[in-house]
C-alpha positions in Angstrom: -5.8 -22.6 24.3 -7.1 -20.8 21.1 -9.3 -18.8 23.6 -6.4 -17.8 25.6 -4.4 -16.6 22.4 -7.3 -14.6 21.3 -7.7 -13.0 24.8 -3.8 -11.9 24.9 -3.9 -10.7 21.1 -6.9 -8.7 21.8 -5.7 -7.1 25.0 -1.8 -6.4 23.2 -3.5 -5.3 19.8 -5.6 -2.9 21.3 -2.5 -1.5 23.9 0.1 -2.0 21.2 -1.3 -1.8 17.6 -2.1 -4.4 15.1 1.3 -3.3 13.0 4.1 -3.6 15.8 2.1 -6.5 17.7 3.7 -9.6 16.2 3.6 -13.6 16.7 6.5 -13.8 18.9 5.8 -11.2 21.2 2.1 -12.6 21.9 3.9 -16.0 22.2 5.9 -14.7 24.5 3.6 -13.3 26.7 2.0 -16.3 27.1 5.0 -18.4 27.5 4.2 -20.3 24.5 6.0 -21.3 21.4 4.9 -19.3 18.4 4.3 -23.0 16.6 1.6 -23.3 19.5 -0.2 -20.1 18.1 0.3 -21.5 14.5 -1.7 -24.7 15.1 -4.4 -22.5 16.1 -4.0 -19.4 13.6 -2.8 -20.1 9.9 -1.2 -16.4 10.3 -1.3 -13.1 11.4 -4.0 -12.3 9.4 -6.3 -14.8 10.2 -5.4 -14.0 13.8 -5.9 -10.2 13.3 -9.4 -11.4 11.8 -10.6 -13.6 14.6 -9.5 -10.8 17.1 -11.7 -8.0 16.0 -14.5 -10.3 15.1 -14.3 -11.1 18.8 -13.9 -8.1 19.8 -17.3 -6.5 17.4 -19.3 -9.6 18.9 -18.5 -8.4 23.0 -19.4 -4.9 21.8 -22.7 -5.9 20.2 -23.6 -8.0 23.1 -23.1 -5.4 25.8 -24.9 -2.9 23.2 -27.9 -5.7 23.3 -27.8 -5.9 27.1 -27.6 -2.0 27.8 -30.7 -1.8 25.0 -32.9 -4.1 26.6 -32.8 -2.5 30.6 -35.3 -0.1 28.3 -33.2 3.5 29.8 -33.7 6.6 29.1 -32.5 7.0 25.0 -30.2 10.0 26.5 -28.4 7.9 29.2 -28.7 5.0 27.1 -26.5 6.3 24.4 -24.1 7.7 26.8 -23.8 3.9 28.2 -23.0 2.6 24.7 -20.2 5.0 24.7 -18.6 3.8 28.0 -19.2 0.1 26.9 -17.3 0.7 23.7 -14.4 2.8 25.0 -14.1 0.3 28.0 -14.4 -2.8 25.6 -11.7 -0.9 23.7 -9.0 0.0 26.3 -9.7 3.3 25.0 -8.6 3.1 22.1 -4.7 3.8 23.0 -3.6 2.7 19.1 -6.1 3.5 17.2 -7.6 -0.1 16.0 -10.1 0.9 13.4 -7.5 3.3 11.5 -4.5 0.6 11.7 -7.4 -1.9 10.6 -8.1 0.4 7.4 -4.4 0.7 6.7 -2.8 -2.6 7.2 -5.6 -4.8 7.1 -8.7 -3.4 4.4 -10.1 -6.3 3.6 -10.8 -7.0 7.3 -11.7 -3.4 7.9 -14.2 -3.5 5.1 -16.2 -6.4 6.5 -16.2 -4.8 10.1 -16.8 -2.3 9.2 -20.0 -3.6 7.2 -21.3 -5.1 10.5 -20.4 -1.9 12.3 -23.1 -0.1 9.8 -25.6 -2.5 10.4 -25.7 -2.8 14.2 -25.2 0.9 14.8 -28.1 1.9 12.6 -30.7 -0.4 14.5 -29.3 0.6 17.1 -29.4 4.7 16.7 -32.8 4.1 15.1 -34.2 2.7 17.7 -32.7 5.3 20.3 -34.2 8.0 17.8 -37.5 6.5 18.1 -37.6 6.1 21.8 -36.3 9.6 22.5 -39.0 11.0 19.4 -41.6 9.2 21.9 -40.6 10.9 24.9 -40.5 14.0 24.0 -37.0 14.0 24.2 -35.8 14.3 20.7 -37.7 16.4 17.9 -40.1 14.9 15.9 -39.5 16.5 12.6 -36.1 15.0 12.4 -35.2 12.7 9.6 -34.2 9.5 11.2 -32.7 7.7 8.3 -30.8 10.1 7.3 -29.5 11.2 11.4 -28.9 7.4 12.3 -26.2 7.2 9.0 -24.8 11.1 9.8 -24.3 9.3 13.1 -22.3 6.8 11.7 -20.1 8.7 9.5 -19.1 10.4 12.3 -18.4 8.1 15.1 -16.3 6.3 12.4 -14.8 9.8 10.9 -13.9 10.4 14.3 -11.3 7.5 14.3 -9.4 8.6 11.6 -5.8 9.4 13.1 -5.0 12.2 10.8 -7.8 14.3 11.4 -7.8 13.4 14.8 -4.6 12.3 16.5 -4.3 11.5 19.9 -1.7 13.5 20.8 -4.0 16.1 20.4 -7.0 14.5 21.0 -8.2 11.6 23.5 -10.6 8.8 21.8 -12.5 9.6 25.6 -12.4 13.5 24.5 -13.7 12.5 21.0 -16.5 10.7 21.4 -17.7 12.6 24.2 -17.6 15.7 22.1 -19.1 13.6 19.3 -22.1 12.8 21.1 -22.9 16.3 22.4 -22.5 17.5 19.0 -25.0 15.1 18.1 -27.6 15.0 20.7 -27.6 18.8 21.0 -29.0 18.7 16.9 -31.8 16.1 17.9 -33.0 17.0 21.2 -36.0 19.3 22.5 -36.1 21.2 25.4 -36.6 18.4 27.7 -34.0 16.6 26.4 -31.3 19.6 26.3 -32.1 19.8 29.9 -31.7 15.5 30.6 -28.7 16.3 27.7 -27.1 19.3 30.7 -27.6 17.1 33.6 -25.3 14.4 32.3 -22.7 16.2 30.6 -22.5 18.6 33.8 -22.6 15.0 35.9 -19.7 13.8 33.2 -17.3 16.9 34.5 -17.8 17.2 38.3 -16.8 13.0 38.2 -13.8 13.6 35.9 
């Protein structure tokens, strides 16, 4: 059962928002009393926490998967990007900027593991691409792989960015161009053109 609760707070946390979700409406989704969800979840909070922790472990996992089929490092990041926007229903809400507003302590400690993953991760994209002549080999790689960061995470932030105006699908695809187009060589501008002209004719 505490699976099942998980499941449905994930799936109307992400649609709905982690403010106007409560208790009783995810009980009543499932057709369960709220005291079922309580025997399971202390409170909203610890719910909230379990949720995204769930959620942040699915992510990594796919992100581990797509890693080790060894792709190309310009496909590969555009994979990761899918993964994550699929993982996150797109992002309809918001969750990281609700996270940082009603729930910082949480958002602090994801955000932690966020850091962590996505620098071995972009590090080790760098690295490949640097290899393959693909990304430029003067580039500082500690310094890209947290620029990275800052900005796949700056992009979240609802004020500079809201989604009436922008679409997390828009951002992120927009995000990545900006950043590959800084890295890459001449080979990998044209791997880089191939996708992003690939991206538009399947829109």
């Amino acid at each position: 059962m505490k699976e099942k609760i998980l499941k449905k707070a994930e799936e109307l946390f992400l649609t709905f928002g982690f403010k106007s979700v409560t208790m009783d409406d995810i009980a009543n989704k499932m057709g369960i009393s709220k005291k079922t969800i309580y025997t399971h979840f202390k409170n909203k909070t610890q719910l909230v926490k379990e949720t995204t922790l769930k959620v942040f472990e699915n992510i990594s996992q796919g992100i581990d998967c797509i890693c080790s089929l060894n792709k190309n490092p310009i496909d590969e990041i555009f994979e990761i990007k899918t993964l994550i926007l699929e993982q996150l229903k797109g992002e309809k809400t918001s969750p990281q900027y609700q996270l940082s507003k009603y729930y910082p302590e949480i958002h602090n400690t994801l955000k932690k593991k966020q850091f962590d993953i996505m620098q071995d991760c972009v590090i080790n994209n760098i690295t490949k691409g640097i290899l393959q002549g693909l990304y430029r080999s003067e580039i500082n790689i500690e310094f890209i792989s947290r620029i990275y960061f800052l900005g796949m995470t700056g992009i979240k932030d609802e004020e500079l960015f809201p989604s009436e105006i922008f679409s997390k699908k828009q951002l992120m695809e927009s995000y990545l161009e900006y950043h590959l187009r800084g890295i890459v060589t001449e080979k990998g501008l044209t791997k880089l053109n191939q996708i992003t002209k690939n991206n538009q004719i399947n829109e």
